[in-house]
C-alpha positions as CSV (number, residue, x, y, z in Angstrom):
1,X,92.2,0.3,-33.7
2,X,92.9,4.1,-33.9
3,X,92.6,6.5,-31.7
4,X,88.6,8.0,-31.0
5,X,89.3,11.5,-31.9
6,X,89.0,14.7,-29.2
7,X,85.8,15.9,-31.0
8,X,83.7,12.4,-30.8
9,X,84.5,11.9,-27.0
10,X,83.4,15.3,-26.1
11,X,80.0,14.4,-27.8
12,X,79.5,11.4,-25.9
13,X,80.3,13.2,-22.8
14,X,78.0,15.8,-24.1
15,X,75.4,13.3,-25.1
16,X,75.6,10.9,-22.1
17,X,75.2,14.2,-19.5
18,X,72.3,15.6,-21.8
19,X,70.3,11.9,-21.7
20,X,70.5,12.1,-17.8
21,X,69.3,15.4,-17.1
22,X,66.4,15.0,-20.0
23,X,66.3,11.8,-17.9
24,X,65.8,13.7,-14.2
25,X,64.1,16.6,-15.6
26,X,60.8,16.2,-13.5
27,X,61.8,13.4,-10.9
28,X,62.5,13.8,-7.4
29,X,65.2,12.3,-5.4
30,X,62.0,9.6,-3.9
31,X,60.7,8.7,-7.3
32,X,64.3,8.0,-8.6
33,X,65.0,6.1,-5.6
34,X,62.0,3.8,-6.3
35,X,63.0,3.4,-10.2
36,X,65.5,0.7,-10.1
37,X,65.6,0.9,-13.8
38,X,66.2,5.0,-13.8
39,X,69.0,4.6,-11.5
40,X,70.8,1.8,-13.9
41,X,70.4,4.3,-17.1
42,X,71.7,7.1,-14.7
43,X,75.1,5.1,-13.5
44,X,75.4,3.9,-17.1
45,X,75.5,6.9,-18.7
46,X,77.5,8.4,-15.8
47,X,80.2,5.6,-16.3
48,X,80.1,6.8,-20.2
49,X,80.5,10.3,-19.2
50,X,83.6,9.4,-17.8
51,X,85.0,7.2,-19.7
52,X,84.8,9.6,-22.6
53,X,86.3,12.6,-20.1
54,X,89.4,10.2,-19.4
55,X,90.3,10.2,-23.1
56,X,90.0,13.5,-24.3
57,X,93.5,14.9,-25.0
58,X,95.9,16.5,-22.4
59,X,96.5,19.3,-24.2
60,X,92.3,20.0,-25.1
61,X,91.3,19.6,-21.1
62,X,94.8,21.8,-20.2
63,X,92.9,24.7,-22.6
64,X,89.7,23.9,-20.7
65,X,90.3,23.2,-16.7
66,X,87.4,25.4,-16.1
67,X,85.8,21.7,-16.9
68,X,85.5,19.0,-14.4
69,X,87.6,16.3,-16.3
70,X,88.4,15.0,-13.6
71,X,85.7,14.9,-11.4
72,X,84.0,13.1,-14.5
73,X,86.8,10.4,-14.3
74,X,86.7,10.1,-10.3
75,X,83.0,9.1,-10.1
76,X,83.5,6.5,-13.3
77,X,86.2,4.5,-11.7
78,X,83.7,4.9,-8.2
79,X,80.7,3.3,-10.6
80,X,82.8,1.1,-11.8
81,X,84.9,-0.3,-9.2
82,X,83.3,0.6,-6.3
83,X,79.8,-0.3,-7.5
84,X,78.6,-1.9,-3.6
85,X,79.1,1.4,-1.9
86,X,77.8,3.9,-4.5
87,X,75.5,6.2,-2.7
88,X,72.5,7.3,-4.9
89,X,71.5,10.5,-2.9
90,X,75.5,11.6,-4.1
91,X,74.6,10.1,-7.5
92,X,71.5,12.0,-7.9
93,X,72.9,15.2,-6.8
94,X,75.2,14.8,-9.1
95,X,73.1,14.2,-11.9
96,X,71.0,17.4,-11.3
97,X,73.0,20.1,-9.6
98,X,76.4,19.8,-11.6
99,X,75.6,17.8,-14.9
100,X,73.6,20.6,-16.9
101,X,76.8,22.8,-16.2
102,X,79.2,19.9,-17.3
103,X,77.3,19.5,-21.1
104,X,76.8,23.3,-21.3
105,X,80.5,23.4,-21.1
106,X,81.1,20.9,-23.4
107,X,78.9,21.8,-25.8
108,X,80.4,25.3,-26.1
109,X,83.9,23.7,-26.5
110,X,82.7,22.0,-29.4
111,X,81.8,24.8,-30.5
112,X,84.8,26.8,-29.7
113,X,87.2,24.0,-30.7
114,X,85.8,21.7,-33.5
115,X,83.1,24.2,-35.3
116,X,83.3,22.3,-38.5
117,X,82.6,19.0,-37.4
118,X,79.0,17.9,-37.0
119,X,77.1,18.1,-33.7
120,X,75.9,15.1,-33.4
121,X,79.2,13.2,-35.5
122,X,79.0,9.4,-34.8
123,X,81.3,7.2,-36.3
124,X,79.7,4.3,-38.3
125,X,78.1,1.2,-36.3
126,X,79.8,-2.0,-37.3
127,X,78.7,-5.8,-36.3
128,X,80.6,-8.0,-34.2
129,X,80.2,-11.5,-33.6
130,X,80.9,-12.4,-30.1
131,X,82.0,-16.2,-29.6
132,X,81.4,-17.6,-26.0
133,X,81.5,-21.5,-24.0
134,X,77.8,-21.7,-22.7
135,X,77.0,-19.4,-19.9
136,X,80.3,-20.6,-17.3
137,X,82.8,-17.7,-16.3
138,X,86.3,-19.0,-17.1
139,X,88.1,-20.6,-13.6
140,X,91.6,-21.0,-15.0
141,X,93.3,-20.8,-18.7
142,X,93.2,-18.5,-21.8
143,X,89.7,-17.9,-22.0
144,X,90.3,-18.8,-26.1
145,X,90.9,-22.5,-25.0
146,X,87.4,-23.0,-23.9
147,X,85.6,-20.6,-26.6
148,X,83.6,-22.6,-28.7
149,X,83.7,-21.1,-32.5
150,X,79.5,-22.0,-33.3
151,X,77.7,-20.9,-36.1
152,X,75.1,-20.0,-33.7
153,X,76.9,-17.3,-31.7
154,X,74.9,-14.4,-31.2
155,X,75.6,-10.9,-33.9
156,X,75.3,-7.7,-32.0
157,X,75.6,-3.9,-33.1
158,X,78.5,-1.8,-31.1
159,X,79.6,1.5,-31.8
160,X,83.6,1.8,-33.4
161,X,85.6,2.8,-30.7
């Protein structure tokens, strides 16, 4: 699959830092800890945000290290992999004290860099048909041996990567 290009990862850093301070923009810390729901779209998104921010290019974050590229990255792989100690008041803060600055940035550097391409350029959604065996998580084996190729296997919508 070829590479997702500088321009389209800076937009879904852009995007995925814009939809959680739109997201926060009248809650309090105590209302967002009481919306479990809030909370998932925040870490989502933030986990998004950095998985974009790992793959821009070297050479676009070296003309850019005003940017926190790698803050961005840092708290992705904390969502990610260290999802049982995550502390939400540091999530939160986050969210509302450094991610306006973070899209701001990015935004202009789309602007800067790409000012031909589209804002909002998205590559074309495909479908997928995912093939799974039942509802078990695989103990042992190629997960392929136990996958079951049935007609009824579910069709969902992802974005080209």
């Amino acid at each position: 699959m070829p590479k997702r290009p500088d321009h389209l990862r800076l937009v879904d850093l852009a995007d995925a830092a814009e939809g959680i301070v739109s997201r926060l923009a009248d809650t309090t810390f105590e209302q967002f800890v009481a919306n479990q729901d809030l909370q998932e779209i925040v870490l989502w998104r933030l986990v998004k945000l950095g998985e974009a921010a790992a793959h821009v290019s070297h050479e676009l974050r070296t003309r850019h290290p005003s940017v926190e590229w790698r803050h961005a990255v840092a708290i992705r792989n904390r969502l990610a992999h260290g999802y049982f100690d995550v502390d939400i008041e540091i999530v939160y803060t986050i969210a509302v004290e450094r991610l306006p600055k973070l899209a701001t940035e990015v935004r202009a550097i789309l602007e800067l860099e790409f000012p031909d391409a589209p804002a909002g350029a998205r590559r074309p959604l495909r479908a997928v048909r995912l093939q799974y065996a039942g509802c078990r998580w695989p103990t042992a084996g190629p997960v392929n041996d136990r996958a079951k190729q049935t007609s009824s296997s579910p069709t969902v919508v992802v974005r080209s990567l």
